[in-house]
N, C-alpha and C positions, 0 to 999 in steps of 0.2 A: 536337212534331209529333204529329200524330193517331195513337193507337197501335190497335188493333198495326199496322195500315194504314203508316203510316210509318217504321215501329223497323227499324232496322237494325244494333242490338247485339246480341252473344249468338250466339244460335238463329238471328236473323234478319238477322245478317252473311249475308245471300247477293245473286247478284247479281239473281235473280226480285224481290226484296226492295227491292233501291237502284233495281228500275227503278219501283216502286212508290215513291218516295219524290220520284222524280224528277218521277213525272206527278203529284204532291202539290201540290206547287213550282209544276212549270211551271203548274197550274190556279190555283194561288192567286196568282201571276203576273199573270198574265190578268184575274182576278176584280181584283185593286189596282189593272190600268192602266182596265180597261175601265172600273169605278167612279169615275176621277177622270182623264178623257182632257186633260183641259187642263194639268193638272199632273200629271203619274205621280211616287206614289212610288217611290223611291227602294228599293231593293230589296239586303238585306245576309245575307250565307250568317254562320252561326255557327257555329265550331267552338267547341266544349266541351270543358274540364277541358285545354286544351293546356298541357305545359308549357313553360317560358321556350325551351328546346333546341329544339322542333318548334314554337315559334312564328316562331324565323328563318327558319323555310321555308315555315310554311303564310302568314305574311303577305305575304310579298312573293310568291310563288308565282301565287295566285289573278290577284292587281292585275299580273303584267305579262301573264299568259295571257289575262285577260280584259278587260285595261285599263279597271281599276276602281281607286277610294281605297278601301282597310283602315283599320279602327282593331281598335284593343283595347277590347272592350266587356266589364258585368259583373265587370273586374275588382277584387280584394282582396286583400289579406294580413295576418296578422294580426302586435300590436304586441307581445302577452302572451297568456302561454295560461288567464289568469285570468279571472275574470268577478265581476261584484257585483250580478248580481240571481239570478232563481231558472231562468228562460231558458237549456237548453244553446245553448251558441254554436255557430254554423253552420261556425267554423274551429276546433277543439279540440282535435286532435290531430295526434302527428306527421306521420301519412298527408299531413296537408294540407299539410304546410312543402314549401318546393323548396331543392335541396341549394345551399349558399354561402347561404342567408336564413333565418338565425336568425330565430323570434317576438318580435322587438324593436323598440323604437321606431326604430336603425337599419338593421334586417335591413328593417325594411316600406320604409323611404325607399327603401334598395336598391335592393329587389325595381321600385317604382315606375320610379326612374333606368333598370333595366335595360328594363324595358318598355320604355319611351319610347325608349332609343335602341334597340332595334331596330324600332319605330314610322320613328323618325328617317331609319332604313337601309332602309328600301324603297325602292325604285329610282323614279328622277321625280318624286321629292316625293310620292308616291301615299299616302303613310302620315298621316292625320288625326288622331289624336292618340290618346289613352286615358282611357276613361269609366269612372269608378270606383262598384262597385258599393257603395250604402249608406255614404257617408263618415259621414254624421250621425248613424247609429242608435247613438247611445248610450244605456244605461238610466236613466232619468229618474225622480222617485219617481212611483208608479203606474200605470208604462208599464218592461216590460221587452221587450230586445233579445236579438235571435239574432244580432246581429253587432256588438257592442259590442270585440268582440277583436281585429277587423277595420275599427273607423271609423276616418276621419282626425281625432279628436279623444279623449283621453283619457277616463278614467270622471267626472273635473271638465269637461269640456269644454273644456279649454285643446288649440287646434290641434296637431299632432304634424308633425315636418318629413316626413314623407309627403305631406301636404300640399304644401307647398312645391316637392316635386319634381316635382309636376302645377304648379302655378301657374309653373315655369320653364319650363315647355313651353308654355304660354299665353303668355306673355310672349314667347317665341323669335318666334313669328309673327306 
């Protein structure tokens, strides 16, 4: 969001602030429907850095207050806290891990599983699935990655069952 105009961490947790943030929103609202009145987009709140715990409440929360569909968007986890090119990884240290999901190839499947079924558990079906951020960027010769640690495929490129725990979700519906 447009800073500082928009920011509302920190110093600028207040509520002079959120209400500035609000009329951000509701303008650019406006400016998306007015732009394309035959079709309006579709218009999605993101919350940031939640973890798995406050994400059982802020997803279903929103969707029956405001009787909207949630997803899990941007999200990753990482497989290893290793890396093979010269790129620090965007997921690389403990800070990043969330408690019960080890950086492994089955901690990532997990962590995905658990997403998804609290995806699963929003009330009326309102929960659309989870968008995973960056599955592909692994480091390639002459191209390195900031999220090699965090794709759904290996430093060979063989798929990892994180993968698959998205593709059972596709398949459900």
């Amino acid at each position: 969001m447009l800073w500082p105009e928009g920011r509302v961490d920190g110093e600028y947790d207040t509520p002079a602030q959120w209400d500035r943030l609000v009329m951000l929103l509701e303008a650019g609202i406006r400016g998306g429907r007015d732009g394309s009145p035959r079709a309006p987009p579709s218009v999605m709140l993101h919350f940031d850095n939640v973890a798995k715990n406050e994400l059982r409440f802020n997803l279903p929360y929103p969707s029956a207050r405001y009787d909207k569909d949630g997803c899990v968007v941007e999200t990753s986890y990482p497989w290893t806290m290793e890396w093979r090119d010269e790129a620090p990884n965007i997921m690389g240290s403990e800070e990043d891990l969330h408690e019960g999901f080890p950086p492994t190839v089955e901690g990532q499947a997990a962590f995905l599983r658990a997403a998804r079924e609290v995806v699963e558990g929003v009330p009326e079906g309102r929960g659309r699935g989870v968008i995973y951020r960056a599955p592909e960027r692994i480091a390639v010769e002459g191209v390195d990655s900031h999220w090699e640690s965090a794709a759904l495929f290996d430093f060979e490129g063989k798929s990892l069952p994180g993968l698959n725990a998205l593709a059972d979700e596709a398949l459900a519906r």
